[in-house]
DRENRO-751951 format. One record per residue (C-alpha): residue number from 1; x, y, z. Coordinates in nm, 3 decimals. Example, Ala and Ser with C-alpha at 12.3 -4.5 7.8 and 13.67 -1.06 7.14 Angstrom:
% residues 2
(pt 1 (1.230 -0.450 0.780)),
(pt 2 (1.367 -0.106 0.714)),
***
This chain:
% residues 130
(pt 1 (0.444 -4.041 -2.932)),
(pt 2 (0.425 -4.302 -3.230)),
(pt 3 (0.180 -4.562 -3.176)),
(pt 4 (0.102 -4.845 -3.445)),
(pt 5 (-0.208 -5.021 -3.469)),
(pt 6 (-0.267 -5.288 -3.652)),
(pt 7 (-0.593 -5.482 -3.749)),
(pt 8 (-0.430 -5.806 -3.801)),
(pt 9 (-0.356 -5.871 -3.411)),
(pt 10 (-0.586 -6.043 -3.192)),
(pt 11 (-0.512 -5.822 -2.901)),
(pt 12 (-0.777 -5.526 -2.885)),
(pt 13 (-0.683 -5.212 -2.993)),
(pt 14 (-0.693 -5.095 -2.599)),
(pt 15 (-0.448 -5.317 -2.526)),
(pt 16 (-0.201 -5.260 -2.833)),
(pt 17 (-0.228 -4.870 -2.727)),
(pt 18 (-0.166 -4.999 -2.334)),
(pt 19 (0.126 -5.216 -2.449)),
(pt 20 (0.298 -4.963 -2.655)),
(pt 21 (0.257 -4.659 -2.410)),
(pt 22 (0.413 -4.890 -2.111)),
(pt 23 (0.695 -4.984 -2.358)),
(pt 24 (0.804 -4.683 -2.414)),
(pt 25 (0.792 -4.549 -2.050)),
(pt 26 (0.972 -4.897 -1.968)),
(pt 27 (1.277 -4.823 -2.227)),
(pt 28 (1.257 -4.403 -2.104)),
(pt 29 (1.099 -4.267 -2.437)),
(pt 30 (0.861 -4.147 -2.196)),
(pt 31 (0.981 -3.995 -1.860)),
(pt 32 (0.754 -3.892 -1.586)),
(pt 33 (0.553 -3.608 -1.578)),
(pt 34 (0.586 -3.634 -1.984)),
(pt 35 (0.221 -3.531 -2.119)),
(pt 36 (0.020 -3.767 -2.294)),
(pt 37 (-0.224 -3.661 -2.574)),
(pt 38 (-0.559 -3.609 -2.476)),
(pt 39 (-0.829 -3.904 -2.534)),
(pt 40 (-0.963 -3.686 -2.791)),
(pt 41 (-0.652 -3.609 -3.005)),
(pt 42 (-0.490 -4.006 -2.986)),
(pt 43 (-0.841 -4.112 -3.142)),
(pt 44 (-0.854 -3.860 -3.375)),
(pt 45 (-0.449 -3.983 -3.452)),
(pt 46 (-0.517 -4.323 -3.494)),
(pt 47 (-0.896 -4.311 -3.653)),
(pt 48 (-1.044 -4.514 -3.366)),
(pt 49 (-1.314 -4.432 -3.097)),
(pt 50 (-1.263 -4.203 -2.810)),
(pt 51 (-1.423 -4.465 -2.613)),
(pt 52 (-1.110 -4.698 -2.660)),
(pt 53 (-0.818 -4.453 -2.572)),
(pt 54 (-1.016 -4.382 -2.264)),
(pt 55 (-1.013 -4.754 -2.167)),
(pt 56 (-0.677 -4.769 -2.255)),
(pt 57 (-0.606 -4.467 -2.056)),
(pt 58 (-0.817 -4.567 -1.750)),
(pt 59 (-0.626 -4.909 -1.731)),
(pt 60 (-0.284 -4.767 -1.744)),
(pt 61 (-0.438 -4.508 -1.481)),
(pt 62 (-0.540 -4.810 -1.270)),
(pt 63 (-0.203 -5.019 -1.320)),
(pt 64 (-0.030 -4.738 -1.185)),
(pt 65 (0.139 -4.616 -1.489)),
(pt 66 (0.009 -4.258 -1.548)),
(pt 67 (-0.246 -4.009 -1.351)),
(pt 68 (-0.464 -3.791 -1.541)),
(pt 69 (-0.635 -3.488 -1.404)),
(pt 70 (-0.942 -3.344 -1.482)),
(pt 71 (-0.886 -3.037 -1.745)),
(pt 72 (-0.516 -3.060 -1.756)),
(pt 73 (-0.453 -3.423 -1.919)),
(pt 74 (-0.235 -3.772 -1.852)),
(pt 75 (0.109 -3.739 -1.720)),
(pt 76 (0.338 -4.047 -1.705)),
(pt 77 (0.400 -4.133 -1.333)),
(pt 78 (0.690 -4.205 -1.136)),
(pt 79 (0.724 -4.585 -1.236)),
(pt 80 (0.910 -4.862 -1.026)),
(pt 81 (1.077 -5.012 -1.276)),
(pt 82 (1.113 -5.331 -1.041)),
(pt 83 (0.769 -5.340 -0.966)),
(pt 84 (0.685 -5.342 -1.316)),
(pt 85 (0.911 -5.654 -1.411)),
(pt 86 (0.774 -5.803 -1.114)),
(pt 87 (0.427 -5.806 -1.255)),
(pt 88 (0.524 -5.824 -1.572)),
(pt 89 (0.698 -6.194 -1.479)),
(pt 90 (0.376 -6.318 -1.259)),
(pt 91 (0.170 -6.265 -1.606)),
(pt 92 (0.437 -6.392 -1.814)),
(pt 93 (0.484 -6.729 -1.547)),
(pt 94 (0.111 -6.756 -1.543)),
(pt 95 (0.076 -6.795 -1.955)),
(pt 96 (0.376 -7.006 -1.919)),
(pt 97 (0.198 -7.284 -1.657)),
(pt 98 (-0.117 -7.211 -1.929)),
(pt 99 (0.136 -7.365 -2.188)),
(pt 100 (0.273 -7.615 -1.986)),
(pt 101 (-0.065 -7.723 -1.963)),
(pt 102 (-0.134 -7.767 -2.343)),
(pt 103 (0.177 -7.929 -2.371)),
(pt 104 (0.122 -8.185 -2.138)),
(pt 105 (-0.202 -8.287 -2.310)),
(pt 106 (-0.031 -8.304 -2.643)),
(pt 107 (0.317 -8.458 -2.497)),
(pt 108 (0.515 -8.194 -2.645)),
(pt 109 (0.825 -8.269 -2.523)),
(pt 110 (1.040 -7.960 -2.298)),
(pt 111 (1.316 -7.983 -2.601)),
(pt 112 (1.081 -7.947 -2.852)),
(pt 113 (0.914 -7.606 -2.615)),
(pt 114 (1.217 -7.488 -2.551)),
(pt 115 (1.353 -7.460 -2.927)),
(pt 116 (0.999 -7.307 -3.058)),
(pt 117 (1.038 -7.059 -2.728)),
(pt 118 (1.359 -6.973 -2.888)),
(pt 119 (1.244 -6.958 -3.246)),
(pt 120 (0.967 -6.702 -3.174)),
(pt 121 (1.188 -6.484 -2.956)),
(pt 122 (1.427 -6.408 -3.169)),
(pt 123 (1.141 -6.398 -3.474)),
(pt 124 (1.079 -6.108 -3.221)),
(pt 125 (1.364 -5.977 -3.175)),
(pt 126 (1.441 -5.954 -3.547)),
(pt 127 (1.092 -5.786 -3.606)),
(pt 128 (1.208 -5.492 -3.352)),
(pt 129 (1.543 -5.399 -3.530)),
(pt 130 (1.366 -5.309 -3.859)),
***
């Protein structure tokens, strides 16, 4: 399981580690009932605190997206890929009213949104082929 961390994002390293592990059971890298490291091992891996792949593990435990059992490890669980996107667009609709917002203060005009939305997604998209 490669995971990258990098100090330069402003997302905690939790999160990058929760982000990354959902992405790959989301694309079917991982498949359910695929073993995850132990706590121990992914912070020994990635130089970090045990303290933070627990969180990490805990919250993707509590969003439903492995199950971890005491002295044999986390599993990835059955996910409904539905669900998921479901959630996945009430966050993503909730940042975008959160933008709205800001824009609305600055009168950024919807073209002007629209062609940095479009700007940064395919900066994106180019930063995943390499």
């Amino acid at each position: 399981m490669d995971i990258i961390i990098t100090n330069q994002s402003d997302r905690p390293i939790y999160e990058q580690i929760m982000d990354q592990i959902k992405a790959q059971i989301m694309n079917g890298e991982l498949k359910e009932g695929d073993a995850l490291p132990s706590m121990r091992l992914l912070a020994k891996e990635l130089r970090i605190s045990i303290i933070t792949t627990k969180r990490a593990y805990e919250e993707l435990e509590r969003e439903g997206y492995i199950e971890s059992y005491t002295g044999k490890g986390s599993f990835v669980k059955g996910v409904n890929h539905e669900m998921v996107k479901e959630s996945v667009m009430f966050e993503i609709e909730n940042l975008m009213e959160e933008v709205l917002e800001k824009a609305a203060l600055a009168k950024v005009p919807f073209d002007e949104l629209v062609e940095r939305m479009k700007l940064l997604y395919e900066e994106k998209e180019s930063q995943s082929d390499e």
